[in-house]
DOTORDREN-563102 format. One record per residue (C-alpha): residue in three letters; chain; x, y, z. Coordinates in steps of 0.2 Angstrom, whole numbers. Layout:
N
> ALA_A_X_Y_Z
...
end
This chain:
494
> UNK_A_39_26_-319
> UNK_A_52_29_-306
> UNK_A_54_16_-290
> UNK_A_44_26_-280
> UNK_A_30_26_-291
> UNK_A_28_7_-291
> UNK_A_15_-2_-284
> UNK_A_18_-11_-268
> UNK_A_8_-28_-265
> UNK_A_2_-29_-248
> UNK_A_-1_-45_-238
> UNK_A_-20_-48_-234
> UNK_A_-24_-53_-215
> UNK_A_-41_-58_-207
> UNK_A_-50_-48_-224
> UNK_A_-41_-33_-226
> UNK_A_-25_-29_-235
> UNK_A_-11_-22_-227
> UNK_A_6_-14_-229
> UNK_A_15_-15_-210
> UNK_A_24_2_-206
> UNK_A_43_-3_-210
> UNK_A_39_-19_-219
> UNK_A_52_-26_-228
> UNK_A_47_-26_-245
> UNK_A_58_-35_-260
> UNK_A_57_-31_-280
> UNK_A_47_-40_-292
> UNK_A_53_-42_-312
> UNK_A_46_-43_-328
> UNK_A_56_-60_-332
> UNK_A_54_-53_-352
> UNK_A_61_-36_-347
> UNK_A_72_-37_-332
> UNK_A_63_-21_-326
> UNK_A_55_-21_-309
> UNK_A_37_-20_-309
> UNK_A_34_-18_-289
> UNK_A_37_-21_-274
> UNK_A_29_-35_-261
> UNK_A_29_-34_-245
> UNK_A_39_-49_-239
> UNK_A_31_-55_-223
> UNK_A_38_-55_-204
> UNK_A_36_-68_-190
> UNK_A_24_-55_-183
> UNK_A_14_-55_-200
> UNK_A_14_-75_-203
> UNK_A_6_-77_-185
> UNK_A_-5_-64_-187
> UNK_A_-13_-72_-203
> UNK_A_-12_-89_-194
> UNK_A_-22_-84_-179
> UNK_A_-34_-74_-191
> UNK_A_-38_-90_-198
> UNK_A_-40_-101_-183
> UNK_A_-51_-86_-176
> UNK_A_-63_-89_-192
> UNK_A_-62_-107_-192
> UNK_A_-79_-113_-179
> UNK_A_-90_-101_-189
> UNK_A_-83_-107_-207
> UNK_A_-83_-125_-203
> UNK_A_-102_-124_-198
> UNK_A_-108_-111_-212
> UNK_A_-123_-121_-222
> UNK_A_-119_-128_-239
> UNK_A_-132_-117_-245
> UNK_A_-122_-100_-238
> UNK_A_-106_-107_-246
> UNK_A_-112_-110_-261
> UNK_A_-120_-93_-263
> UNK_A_-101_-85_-260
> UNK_A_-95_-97_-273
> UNK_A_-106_-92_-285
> UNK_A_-104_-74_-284
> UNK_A_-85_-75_-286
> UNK_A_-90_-87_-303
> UNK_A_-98_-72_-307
> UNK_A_-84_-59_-302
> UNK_A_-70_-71_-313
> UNK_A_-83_-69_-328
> UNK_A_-83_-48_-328
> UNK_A_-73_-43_-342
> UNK_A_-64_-28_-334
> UNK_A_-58_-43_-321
> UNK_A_-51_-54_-334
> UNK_A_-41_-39_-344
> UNK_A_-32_-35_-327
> UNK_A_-30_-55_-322
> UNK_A_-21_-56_-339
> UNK_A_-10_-40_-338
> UNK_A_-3_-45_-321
> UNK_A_0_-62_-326
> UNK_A_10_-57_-342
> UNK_A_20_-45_-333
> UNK_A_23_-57_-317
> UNK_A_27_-73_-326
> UNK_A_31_-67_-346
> UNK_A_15_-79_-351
> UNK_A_10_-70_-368
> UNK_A_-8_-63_-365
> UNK_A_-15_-75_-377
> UNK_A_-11_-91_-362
> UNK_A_-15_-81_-347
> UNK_A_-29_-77_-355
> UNK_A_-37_-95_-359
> UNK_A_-31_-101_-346
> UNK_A_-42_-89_-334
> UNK_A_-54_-86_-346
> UNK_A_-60_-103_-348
> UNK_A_-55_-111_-331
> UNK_A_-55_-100_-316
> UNK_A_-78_-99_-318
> UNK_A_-74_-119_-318
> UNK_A_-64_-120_-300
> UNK_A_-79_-111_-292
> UNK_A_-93_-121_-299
> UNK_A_-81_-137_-291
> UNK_A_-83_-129_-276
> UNK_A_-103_-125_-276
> UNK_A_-103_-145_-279
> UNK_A_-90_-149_-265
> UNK_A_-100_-141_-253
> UNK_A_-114_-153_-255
> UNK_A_-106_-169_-259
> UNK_A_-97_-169_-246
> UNK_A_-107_-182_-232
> UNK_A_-102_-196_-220
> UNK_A_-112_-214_-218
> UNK_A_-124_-223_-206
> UNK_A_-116_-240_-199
> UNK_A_-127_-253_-193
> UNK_A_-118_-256_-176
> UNK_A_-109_-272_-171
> UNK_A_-105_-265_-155
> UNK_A_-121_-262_-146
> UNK_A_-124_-244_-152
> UNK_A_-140_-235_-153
> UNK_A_-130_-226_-169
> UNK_A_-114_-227_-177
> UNK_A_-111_-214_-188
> UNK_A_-95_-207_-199
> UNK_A_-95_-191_-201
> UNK_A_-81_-179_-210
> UNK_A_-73_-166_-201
> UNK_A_-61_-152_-209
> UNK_A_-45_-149_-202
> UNK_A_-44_-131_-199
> UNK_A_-29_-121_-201
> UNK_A_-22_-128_-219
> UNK_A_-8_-118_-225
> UNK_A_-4_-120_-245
> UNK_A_12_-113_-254
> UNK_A_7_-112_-276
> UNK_A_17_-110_-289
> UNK_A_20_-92_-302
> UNK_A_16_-104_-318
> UNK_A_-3_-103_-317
> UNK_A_-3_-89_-303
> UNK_A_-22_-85_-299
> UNK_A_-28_-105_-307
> UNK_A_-18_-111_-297
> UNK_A_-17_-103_-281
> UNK_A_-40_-106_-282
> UNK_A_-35_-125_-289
> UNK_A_-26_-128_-271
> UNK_A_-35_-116_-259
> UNK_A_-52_-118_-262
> UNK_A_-57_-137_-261
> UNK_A_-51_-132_-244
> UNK_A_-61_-121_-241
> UNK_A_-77_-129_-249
> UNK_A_-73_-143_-237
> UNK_A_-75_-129_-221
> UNK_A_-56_-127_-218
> UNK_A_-43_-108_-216
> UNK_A_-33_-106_-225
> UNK_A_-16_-96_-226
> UNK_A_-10_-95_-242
> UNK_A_9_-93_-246
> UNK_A_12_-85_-264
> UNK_A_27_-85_-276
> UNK_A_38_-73_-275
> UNK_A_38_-71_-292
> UNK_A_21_-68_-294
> UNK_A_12_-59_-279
> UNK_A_1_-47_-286
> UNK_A_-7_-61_-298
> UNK_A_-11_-69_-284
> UNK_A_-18_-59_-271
> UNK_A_-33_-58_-284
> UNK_A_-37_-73_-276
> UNK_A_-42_-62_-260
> UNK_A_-50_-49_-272
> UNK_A_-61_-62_-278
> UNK_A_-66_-69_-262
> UNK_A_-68_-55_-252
> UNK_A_-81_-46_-266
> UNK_A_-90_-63_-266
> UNK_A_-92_-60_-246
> UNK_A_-81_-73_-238
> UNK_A_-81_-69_-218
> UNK_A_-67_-63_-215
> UNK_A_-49_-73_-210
> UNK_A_-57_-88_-220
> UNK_A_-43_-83_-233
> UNK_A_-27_-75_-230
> UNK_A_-11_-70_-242
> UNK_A_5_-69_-235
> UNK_A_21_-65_-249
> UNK_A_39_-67_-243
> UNK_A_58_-63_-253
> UNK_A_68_-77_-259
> UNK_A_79_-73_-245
> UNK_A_64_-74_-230
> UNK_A_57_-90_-237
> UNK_A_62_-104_-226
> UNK_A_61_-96_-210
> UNK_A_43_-90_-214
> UNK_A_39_-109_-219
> UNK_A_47_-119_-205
> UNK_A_38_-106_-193
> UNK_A_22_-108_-203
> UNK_A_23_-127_-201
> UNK_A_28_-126_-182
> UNK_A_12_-117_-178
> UNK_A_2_-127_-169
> UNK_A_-14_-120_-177
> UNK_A_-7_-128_-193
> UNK_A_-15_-143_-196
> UNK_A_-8_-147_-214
> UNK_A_2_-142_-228
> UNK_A_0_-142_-248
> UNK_A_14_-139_-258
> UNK_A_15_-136_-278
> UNK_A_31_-134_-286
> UNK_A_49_-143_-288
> UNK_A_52_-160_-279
> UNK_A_68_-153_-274
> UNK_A_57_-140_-265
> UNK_A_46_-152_-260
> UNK_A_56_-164_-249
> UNK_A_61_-151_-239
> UNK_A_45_-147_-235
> UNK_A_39_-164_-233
> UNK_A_55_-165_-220
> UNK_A_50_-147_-211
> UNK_A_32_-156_-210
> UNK_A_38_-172_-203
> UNK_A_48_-164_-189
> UNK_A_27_-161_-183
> UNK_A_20_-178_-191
> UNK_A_10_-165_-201
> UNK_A_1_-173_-215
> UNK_A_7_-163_-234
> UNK_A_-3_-164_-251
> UNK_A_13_-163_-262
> UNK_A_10_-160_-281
> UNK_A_28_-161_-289
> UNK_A_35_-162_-303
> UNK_A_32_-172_-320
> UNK_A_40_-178_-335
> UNK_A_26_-185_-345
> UNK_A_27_-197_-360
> UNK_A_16_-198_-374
> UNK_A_16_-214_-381
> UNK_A_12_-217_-399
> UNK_A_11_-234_-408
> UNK_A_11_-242_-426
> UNK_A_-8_-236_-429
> UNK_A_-10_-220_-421
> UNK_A_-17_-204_-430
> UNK_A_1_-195_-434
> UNK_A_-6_-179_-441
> UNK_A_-17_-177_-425
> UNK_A_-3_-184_-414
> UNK_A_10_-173_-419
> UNK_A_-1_-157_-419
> UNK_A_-5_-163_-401
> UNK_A_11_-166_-394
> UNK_A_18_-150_-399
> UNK_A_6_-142_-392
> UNK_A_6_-151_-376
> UNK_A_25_-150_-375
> UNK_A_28_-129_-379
> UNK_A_10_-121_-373
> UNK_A_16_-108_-361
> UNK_A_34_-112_-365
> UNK_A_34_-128_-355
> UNK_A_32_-122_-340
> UNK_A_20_-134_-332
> UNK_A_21_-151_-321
> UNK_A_7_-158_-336
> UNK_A_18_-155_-351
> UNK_A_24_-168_-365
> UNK_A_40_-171_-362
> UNK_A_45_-186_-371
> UNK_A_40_-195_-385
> UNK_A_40_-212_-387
> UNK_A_37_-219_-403
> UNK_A_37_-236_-413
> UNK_A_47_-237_-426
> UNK_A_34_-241_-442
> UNK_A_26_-223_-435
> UNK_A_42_-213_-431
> UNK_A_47_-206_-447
> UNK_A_32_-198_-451
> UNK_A_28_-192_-434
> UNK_A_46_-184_-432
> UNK_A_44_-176_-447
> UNK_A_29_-169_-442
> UNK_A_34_-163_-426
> UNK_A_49_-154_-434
> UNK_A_36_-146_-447
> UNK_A_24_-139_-434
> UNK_A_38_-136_-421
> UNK_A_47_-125_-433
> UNK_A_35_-114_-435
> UNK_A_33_-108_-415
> UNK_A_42_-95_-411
> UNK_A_45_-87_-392
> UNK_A_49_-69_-392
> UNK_A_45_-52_-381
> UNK_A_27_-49_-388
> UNK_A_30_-30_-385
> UNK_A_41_-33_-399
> UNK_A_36_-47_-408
> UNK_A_14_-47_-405
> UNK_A_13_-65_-414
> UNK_A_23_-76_-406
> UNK_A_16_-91_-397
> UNK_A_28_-92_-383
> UNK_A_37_-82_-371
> UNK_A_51_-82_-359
> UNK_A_53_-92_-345
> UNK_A_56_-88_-329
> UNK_A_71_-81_-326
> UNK_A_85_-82_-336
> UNK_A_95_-96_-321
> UNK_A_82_-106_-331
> UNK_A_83_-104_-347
> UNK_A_100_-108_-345
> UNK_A_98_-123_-336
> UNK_A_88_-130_-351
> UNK_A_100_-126_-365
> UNK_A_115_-135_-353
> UNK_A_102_-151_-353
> UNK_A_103_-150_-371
> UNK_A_118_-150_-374
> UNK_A_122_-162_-363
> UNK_A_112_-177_-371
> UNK_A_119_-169_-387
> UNK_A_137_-171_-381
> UNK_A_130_-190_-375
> UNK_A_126_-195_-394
> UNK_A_108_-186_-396
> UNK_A_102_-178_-412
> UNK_A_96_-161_-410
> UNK_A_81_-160_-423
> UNK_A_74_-143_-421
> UNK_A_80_-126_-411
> UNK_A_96_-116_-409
> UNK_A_104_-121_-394
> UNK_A_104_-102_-386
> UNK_A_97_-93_-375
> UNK_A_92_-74_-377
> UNK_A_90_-68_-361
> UNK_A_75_-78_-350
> UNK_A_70_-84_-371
> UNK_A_74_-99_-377
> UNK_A_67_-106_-393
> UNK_A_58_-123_-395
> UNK_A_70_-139_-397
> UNK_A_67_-156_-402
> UNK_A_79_-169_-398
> UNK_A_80_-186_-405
> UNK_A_89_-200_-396
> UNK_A_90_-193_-376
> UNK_A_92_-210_-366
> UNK_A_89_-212_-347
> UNK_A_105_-207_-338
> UNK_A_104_-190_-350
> UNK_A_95_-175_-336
> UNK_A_85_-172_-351
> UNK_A_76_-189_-349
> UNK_A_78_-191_-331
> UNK_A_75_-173_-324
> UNK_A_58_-161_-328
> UNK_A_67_-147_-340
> UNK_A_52_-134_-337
> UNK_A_55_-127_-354
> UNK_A_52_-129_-373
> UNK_A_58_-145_-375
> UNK_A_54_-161_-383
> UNK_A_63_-178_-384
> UNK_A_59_-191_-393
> UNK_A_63_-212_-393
> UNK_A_60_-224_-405
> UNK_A_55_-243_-401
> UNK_A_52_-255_-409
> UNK_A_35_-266_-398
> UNK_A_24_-259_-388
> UNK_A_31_-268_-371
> UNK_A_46_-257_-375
> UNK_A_36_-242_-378
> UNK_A_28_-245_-358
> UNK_A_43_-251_-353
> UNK_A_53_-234_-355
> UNK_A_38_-223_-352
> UNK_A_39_-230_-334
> UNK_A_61_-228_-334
> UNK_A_56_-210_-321
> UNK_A_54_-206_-307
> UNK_A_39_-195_-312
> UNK_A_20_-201_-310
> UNK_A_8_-185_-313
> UNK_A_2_-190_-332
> UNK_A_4_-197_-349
> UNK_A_-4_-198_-367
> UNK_A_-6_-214_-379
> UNK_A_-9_-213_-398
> UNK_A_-18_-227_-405
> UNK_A_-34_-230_-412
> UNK_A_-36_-248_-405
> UNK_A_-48_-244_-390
> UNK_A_-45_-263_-384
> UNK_A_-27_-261_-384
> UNK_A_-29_-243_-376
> UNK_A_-40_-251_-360
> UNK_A_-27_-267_-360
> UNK_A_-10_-256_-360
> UNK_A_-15_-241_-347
> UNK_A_-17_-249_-332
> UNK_A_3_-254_-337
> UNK_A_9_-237_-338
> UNK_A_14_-230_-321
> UNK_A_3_-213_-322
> UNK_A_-10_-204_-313
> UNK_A_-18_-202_-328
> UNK_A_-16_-211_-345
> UNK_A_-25_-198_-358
> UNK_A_-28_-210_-375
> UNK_A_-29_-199_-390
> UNK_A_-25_-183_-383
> UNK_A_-13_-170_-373
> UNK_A_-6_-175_-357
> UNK_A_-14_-159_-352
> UNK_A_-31_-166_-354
> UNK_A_-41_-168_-337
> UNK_A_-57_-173_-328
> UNK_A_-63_-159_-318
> UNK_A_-68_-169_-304
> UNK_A_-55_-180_-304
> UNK_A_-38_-174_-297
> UNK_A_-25_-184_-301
> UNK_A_-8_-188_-289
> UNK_A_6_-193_-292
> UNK_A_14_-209_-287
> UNK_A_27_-204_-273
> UNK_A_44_-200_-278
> UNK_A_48_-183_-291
> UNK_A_28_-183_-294
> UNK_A_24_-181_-274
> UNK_A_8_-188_-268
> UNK_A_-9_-183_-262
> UNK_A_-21_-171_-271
> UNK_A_-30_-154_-269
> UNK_A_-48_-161_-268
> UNK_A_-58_-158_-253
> UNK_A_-58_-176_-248
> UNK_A_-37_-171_-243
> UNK_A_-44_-159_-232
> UNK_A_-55_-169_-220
> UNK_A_-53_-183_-208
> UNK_A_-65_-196_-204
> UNK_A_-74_-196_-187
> UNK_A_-83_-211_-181
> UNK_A_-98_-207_-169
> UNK_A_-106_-220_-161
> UNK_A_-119_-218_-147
> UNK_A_-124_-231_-133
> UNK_A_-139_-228_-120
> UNK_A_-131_-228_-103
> UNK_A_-141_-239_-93
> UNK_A_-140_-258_-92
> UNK_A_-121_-256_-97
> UNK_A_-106_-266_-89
> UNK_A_-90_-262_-88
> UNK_A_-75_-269_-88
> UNK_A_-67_-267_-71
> UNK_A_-76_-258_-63
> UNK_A_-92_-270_-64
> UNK_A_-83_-286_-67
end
């Protein structure tokens, strides 16, 4: 296919799609190929304003649709994720966009993109306010909860549609607009997002997709948080990434949901199952090469379990292999990104290695965006490895000998999203979580385990803080009502 047959994404605005007549446009790459894919339209002042007004426009009709009218949309897109013709082409975008074998983009959509909507269809009745008996002399004292409007939400290439409905739609169950921001890796996988929603019947300018280059991306953000019809922003990604736009947002006192980075632990004492354990921390540690803020990325063991589980880990570990499945249809894993990255992750290798760790599994190269699974005994705080998320392949473990050194360096991060603990003492499990400085503390399974209806946040610091649950995307309004006759006032009838 030559460069003039590729597919260009276009932005979608107030319900339609749209490609503006000399729009600047910027390539997009098979991260497993190098090869461009297509092109996206990168966005333009003109664009961004457009989608913002577009949503501001659709707001006072959204925000006072009935639950019952939401939940009927919602349902109809559940319906739409479920079609199989849907799900083939999800999958084949994702593959090509991000390099995620079919096999993860395809449980990943498969199995949750039907559960995001059916959250929604429950958002939009659970949200309610609450009856206060006065103490001021009201006839009636109310809170009620009022959406925001305009919320404008950047989401990341790793989980590109999940995602991208994981941060918008408690949102817009909650009865706010939303301009959504995608990756620019990964713009076509997301503006299924629009497909979706349109189809289901969402009015128009409820949603709107904007894409921009690498190059237009932080004048198009600071803009987007300056408009004035912007009423908060959501953010998934790096905390490098993240502070800056926690810094654009303060320069408005905007309010940010922030869901950063993570480096969980999984924790695994003296009694703890060690066939499941190791089977599960692999798995938690190199599903989708790694690439995830939920992923295991150190192990922390205690000494009268490590042998076993280590080798274990080694046995399972060296079985998974990543490779180009054009080539190589069985392997587990992919690429990464982009080969910046996998770069980056073999230099935070061989740096603890050069520190006195013991590299246990992998080759220490990279083959392009590839890099093969690697287990590291012996990585200490101070190493990036421990200190920094490696978004790759990568496990390191530490052995300790109690358990208050187990918590202890579990909680030597900066990083707060999750965490696993192995043992088969339920006692001890409820005694030693609340210890462990996590948003979620997941006993006896993967740190990518979760709660539907819970949506955990980190901590502050590398993790970020708030959530993508509707509650983050309303504000609470007291109404309080006094009959106006018989009143005094002050100054006026004092």
């Amino acid at each position: 296919m030559s460069q003039d047959e590729l597919p260009t994404v276009p932005l979608f605005i107030n319900g339609e799609k749209r490609i503006p007549t000399n729009s600047a446009t910027y390539a997009v790459r098979n991260p497993a190929t190098g090869k461009v894919i297509s092109h996206a339209v990168s966005a333009s002042d003109d664009d961004c304003k457009a989608a913002i007004e577009a949503a501001q426009a659709a707001f006072p009709s959204w925000r006072t649709l009935s639950p019952v009218a939401k939940a009927t949309i919602f349902r109809k897109a559940m319906a739409i994720c479920a079609e199989p013709d849907f799900l083939a082409a999800v999958v084949d975008s994702v593959h090509q966009e991000t390099g995620a074998t079919k096999q993860w983009a395809g449980a990943l959509n498969q199995h949750y993109l039907g559960n995001v909507f059916a959250e929604a269809c429950d958002t939009v009745f659970s949200l309610r306010g609450e009856l206060l008996s006065s103490s001021a002399g009201a006839l009636v004292s109310m809170i009620q909860v009022v959406p925001h409007g305009v919320i404008f939400i950047m989401s990341p290439w790793n989980a590109p549609l999940l995602l991208s409905l994981m941060t918008c739609l408690p949102a817009i169950a909650a009865g706010n607009t939303v301009v959504l921001k995608t990756s620019e890796y990964s713009p076509a996988s997301q503006l299924f997002a629009a497909d979706i929603l349109k189809e289901a019947g969402l009015p128009a300018g409820v949603f709107n997709v904007i894409h921009t280059s690498l190059q237009d991306s932080p004048a198009r953000v600071s803009e987007i948080i300056a408009h004035p019809y912007v009423r908060k922003i959501g953010f998934t990604g790096s905390d490098r990434v993240g502070k800056i736009i926690a810094m654009e947002a303060a320069k408005h006192l905007k309010p940010c949901v922030l869901e950063l980075g993570g480096k969980a632990p999984a924790i695994v004492l003296d009694d703890a199952n060690i066939d499941a354990a190791a089977r599960c921390i692999v798995s938690g540690a190199f599903v989708g090469s790694g690439q995830g803020c939920i992923r295991t990325e150190r192990v922390i063991v205690q000494r009268g379990a490590s042998k076993e589980l280590i080798e274990r880990i080694k046995t399972v570990a060296s079985t998974i292999r990543a490779a180009d499945q054009s080539k190589d249809p069985n392997a587990r894993l992919s690429c990464v990104f982009n080969s910046g990255s996998a770069q980056n992750i073999i230099d935070m290798i061989t740096e603890a290695i050069d520190s006195g760790a013991e590299l246990l599994v992998g080759d220490l190269k990279r083959d392009g965006a590839f890099v093969q699974p690697h287990v590291v005994l012996g990585t200490k705080p101070g190493n990036r490895l421990w200190d920094r998320e490696s978004f790759g392949p990568v496990m390191t473990i530490a052995i300790v000998d109690t358990i208050d050194e187990a918590v202890d360096l579990a909680n030597e991060t900066t990083y707060s999203l999750t965490s696993s603990l192995w043992t088969q003492n339920t006692e001890l499990a409820f005694t030693l979580s609340p210890r462990i400085r996590a948003s979620k503390v997941i006993v006896n399974n993967t740190t990518m385990a979760a709660e539907p209806r819970y949506h955990g946040a980190g901590f502050g610091g590398s993790s970020g803080y708030g959530t993508f649950s509707a509650e983050e995307f309303v504000v609470k309004q007291l109404v309080s009502i006094y009959k106006p006759e018989g009143q005094k006032y002050i100054i006026a009838d004092f």
